[in-house]
Biotite code that builds the C-alpha atoms (Angstrom):
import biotite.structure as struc

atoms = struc.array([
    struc.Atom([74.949, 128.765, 168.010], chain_id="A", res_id=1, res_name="UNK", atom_name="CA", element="C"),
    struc.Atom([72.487, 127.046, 170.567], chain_id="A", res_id=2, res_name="UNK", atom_name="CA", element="C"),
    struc.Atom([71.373, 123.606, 170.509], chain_id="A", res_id=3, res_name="UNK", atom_name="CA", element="C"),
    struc.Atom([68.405, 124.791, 169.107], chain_id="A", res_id=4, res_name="UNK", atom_name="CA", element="C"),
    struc.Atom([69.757, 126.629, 165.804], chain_id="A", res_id=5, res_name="UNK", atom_name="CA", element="C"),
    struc.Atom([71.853, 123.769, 165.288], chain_id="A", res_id=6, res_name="UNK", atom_name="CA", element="C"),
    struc.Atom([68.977, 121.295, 165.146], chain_id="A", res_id=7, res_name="UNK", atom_name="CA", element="C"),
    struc.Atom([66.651, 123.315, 162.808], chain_id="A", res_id=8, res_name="UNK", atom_name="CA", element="C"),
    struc.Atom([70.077, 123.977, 160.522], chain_id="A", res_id=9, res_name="UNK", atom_name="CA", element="C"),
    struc.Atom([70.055, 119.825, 160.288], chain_id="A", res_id=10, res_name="UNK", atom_name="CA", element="C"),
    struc.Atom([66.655, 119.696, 160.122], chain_id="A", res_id=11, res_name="UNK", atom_name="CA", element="C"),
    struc.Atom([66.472, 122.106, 156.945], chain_id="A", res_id=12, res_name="UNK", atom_name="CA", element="C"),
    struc.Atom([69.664, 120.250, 155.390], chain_id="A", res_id=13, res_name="UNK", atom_name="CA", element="C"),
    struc.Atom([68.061, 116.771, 155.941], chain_id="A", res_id=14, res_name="UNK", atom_name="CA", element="C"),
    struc.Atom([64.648, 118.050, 154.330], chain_id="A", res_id=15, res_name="UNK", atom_name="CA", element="C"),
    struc.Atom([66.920, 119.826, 151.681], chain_id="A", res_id=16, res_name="UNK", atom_name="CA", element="C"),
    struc.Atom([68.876, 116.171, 151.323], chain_id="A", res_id=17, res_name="UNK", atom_name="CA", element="C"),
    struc.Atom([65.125, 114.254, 151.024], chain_id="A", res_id=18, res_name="UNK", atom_name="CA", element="C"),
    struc.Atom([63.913, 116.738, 148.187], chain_id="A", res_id=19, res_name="UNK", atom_name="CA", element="C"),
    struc.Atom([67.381, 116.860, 146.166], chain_id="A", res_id=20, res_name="UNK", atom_name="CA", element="C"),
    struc.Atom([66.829, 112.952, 146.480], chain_id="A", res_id=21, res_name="UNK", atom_name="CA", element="C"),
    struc.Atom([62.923, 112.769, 145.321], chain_id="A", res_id=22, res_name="UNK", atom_name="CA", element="C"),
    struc.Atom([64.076, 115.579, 142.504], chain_id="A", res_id=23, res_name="UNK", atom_name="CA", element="C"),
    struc.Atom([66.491, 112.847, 141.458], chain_id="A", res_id=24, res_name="UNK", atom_name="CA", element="C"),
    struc.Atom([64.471, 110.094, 140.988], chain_id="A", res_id=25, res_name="UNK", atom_name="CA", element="C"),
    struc.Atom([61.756, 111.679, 139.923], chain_id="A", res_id=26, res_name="UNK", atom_name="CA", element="C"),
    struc.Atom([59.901, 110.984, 136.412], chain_id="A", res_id=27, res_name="UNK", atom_name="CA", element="C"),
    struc.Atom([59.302, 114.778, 135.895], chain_id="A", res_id=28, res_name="UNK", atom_name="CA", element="C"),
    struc.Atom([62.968, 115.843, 136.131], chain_id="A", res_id=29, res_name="UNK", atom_name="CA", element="C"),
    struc.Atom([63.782, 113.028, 133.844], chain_id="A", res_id=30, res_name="UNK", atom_name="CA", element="C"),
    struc.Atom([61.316, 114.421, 131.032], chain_id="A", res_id=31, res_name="UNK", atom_name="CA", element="C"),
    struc.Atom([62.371, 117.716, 131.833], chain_id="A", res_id=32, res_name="UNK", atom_name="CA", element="C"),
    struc.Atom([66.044, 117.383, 131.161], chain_id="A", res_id=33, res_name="UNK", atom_name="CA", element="C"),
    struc.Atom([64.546, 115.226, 128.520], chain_id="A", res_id=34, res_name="UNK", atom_name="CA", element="C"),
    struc.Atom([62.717, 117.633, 126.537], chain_id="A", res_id=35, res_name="UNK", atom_name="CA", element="C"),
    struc.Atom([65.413, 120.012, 127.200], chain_id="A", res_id=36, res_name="UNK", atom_name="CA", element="C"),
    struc.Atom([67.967, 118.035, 125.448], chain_id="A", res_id=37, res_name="UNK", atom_name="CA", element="C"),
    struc.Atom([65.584, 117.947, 122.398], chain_id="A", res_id=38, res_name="UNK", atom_name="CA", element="C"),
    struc.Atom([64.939, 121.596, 122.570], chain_id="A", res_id=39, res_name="UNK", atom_name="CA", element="C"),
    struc.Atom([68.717, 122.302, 122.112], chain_id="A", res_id=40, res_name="UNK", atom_name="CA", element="C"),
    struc.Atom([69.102, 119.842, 119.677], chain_id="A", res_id=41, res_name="UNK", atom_name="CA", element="C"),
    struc.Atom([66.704, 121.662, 117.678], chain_id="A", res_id=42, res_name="UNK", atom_name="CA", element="C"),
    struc.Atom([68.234, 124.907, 118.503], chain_id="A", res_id=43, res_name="UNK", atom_name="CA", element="C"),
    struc.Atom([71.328, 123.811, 117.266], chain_id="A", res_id=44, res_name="UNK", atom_name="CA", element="C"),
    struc.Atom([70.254, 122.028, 114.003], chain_id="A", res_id=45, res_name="UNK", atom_name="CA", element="C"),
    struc.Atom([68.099, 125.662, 113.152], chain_id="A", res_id=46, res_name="UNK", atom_name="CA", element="C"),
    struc.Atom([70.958, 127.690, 114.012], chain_id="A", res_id=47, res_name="UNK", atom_name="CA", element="C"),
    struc.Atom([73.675, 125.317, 111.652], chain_id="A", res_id=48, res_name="UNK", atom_name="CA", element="C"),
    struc.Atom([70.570, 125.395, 108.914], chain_id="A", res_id=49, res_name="UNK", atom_name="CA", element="C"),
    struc.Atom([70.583, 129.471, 109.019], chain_id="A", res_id=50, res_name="UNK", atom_name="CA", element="C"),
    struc.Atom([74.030, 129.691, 108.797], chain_id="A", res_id=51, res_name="UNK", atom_name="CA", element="C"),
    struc.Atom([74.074, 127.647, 105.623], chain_id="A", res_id=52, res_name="UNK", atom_name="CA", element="C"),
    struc.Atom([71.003, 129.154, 103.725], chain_id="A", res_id=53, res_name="UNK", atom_name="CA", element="C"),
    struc.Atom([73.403, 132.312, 105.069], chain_id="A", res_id=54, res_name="UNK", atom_name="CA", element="C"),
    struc.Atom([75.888, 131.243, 103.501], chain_id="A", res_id=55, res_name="UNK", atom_name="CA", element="C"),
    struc.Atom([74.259, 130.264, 100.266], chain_id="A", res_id=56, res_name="UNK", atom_name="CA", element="C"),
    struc.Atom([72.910, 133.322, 99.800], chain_id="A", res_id=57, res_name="UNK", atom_name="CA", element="C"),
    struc.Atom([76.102, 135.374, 100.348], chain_id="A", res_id=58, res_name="UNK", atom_name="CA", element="C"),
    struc.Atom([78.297, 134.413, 97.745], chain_id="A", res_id=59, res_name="UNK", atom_name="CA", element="C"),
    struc.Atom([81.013, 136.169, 96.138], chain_id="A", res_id=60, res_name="UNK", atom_name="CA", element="C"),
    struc.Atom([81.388, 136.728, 92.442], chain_id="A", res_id=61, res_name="UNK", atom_name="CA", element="C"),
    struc.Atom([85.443, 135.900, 91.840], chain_id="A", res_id=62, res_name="UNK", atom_name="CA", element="C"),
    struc.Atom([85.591, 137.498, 88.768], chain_id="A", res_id=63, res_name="UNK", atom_name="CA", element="C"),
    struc.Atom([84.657, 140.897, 90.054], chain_id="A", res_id=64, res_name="UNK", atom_name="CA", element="C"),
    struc.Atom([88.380, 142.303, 91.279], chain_id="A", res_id=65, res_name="UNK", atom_name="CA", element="C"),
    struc.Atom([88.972, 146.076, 92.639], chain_id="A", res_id=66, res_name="UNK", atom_name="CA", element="C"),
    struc.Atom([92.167, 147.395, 93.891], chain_id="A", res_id=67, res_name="UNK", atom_name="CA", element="C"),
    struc.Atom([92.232, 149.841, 96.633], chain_id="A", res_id=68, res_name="UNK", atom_name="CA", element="C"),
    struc.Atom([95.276, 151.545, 98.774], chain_id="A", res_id=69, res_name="UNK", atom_name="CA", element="C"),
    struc.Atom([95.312, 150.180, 101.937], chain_id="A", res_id=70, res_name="UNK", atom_name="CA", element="C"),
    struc.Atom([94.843, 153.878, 103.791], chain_id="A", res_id=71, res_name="UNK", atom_name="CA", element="C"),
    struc.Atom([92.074, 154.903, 101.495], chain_id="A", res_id=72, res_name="UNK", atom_name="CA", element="C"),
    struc.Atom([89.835, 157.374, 103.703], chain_id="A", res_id=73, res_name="UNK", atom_name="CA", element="C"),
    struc.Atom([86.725, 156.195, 102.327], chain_id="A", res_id=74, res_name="UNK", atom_name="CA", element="C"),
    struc.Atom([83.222, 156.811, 103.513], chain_id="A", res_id=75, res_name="UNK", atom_name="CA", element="C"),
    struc.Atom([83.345, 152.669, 103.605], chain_id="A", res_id=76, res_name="UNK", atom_name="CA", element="C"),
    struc.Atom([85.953, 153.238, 106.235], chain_id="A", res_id=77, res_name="UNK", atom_name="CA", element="C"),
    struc.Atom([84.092, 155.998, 108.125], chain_id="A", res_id=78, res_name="UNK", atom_name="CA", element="C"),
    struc.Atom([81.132, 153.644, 108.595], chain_id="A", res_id=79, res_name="UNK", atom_name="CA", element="C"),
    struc.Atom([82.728, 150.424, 109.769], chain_id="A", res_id=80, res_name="UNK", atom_name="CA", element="C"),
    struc.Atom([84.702, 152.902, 112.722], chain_id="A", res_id=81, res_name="UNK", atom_name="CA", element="C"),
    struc.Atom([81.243, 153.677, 113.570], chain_id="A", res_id=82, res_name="UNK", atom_name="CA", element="C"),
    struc.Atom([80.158, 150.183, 114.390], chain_id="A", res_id=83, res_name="UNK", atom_name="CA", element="C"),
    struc.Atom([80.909, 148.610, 117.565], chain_id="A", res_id=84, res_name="UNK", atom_name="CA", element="C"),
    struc.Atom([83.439, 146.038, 117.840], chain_id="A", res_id=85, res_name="UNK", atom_name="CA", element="C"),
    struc.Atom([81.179, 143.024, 118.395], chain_id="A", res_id=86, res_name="UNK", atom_name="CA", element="C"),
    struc.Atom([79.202, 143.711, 114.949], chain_id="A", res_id=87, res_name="UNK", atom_name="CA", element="C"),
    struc.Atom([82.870, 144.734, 113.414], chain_id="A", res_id=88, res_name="UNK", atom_name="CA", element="C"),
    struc.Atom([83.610, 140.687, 114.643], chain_id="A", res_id=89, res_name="UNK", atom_name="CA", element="C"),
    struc.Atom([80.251, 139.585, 113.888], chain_id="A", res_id=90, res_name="UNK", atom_name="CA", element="C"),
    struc.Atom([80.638, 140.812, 109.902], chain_id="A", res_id=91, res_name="UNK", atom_name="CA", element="C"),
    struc.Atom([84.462, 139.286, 109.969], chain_id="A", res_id=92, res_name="UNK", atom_name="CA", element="C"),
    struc.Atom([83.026, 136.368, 110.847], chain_id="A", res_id=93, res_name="UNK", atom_name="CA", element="C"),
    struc.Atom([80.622, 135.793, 107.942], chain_id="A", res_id=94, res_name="UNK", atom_name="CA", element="C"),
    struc.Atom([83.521, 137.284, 105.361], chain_id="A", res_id=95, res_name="UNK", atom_name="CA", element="C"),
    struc.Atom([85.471, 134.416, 106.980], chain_id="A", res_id=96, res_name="UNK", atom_name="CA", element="C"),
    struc.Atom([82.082, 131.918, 106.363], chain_id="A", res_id=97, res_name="UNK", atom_name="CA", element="C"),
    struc.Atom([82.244, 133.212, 102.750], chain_id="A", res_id=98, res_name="UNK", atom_name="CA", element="C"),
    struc.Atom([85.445, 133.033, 101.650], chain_id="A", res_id=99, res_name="UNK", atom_name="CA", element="C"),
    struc.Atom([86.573, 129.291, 103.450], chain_id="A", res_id=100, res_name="UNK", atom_name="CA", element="C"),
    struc.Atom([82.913, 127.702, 103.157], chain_id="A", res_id=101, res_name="UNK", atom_name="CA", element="C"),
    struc.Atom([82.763, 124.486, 105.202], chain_id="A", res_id=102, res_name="UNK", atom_name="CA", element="C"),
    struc.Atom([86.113, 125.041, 105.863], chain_id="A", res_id=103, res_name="UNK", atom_name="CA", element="C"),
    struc.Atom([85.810, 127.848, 107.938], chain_id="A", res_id=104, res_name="UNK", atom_name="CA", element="C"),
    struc.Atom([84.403, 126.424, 111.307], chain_id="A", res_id=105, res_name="UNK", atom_name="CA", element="C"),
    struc.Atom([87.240, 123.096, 110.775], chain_id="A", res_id=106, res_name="UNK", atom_name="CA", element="C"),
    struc.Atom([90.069, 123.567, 113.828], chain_id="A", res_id=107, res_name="UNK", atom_name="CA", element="C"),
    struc.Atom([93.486, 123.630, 112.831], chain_id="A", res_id=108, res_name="UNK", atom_name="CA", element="C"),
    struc.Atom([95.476, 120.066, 113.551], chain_id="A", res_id=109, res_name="UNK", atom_name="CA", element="C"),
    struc.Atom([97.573, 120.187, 116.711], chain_id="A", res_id=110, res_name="UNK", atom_name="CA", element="C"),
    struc.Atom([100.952, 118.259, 116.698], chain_id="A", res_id=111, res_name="UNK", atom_name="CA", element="C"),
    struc.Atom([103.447, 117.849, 119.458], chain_id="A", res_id=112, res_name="UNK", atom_name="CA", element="C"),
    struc.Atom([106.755, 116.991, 118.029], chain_id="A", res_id=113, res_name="UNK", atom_name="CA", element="C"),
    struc.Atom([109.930, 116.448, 120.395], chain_id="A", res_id=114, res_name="UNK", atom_name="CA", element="C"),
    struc.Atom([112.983, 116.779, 118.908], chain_id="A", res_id=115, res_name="UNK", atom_name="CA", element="C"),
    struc.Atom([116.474, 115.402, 120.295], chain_id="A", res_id=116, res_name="UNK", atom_name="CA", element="C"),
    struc.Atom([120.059, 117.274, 120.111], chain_id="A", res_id=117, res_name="UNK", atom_name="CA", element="C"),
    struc.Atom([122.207, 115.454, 118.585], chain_id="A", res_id=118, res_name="UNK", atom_name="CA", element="C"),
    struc.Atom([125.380, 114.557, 121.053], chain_id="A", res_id=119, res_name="UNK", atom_name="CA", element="C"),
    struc.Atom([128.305, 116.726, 120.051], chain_id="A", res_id=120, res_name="UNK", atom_name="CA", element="C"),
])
C-alpha cells in the first residue's frame, strides 16, 4: 500500500471512530434502543397472553377415553405423515401446553451430586 492509501484507510477509520462515538452519546440512539425495549416487551407480554387464551380455549375433556392399537393405519395417521415436521413439532407442542398447563414451559431442576468410594 502507498502512503497515500494508508492515510485515507486512517482517515475513514478515524471518521468511522468519531461517528460510532456521536452514535453513542447520542439522545436518538438512546430513545431508539429505548422504544425498542418497549416494543419487545410488548411483543412478549402479547405473545405469553395468546398462548394462554390458547390454552384456555383448548382444553381436554378427561372423561372422554378411547383406546387405539398403537399401529392403527388410520386416515388420522395418513394426515399427520403429510405435514411437515416443524407443524408435526408445532402441534406437539400445544398437546404438551394442554396436558402440563403452567407446568409445561417450567425447566427441569439440575443437580450435581459427587459421590465418594468408599476405601476398601
Amino acid at each position: 500500500m502507498t502512503e497515500t492509501e494508508i492515510e485515507q484507510e486512517e482517515f475513514i477509520l478515524e471518521e468511522i471512530r468519531r461517528l460510532s462515538k456521536y452514535l453513542e452519546d447520542s439522545p436518538e440512539t438512546a430513545r431508539a434502543a429505548g422504544v425498542f425495549e418497549a416494543y419487545s416487551a410488548k411483543r412478549t407480554a402479547l405473545q405469553q397472553e395468546i398462548i394462554a387464551k390458547t390454552l384456555a380455549a383448548l382444553q381436554i375433556d378427561k372423561t372422554a377415553l378411547t383406546l387405539a392399537p398403537l399401529f392403527d393405519n388410520t386416515e388420522e395417521k395418513a394426515y399427520w405423515f403429510s405435514r411437515s415436521p416443524m407443524e408435526r413439532l408445532r402441534h406437539m407442542e400445544i398437546l404438551r401446553r394442554i396436558n402440563y398447563g403452567d407446568q409445561a414451559t417450567a425447566r427441569l431442576q439440575r443437580i450435581l451430586e459427587f459421590a465418594q468410594r468408599e476405601a476398601s
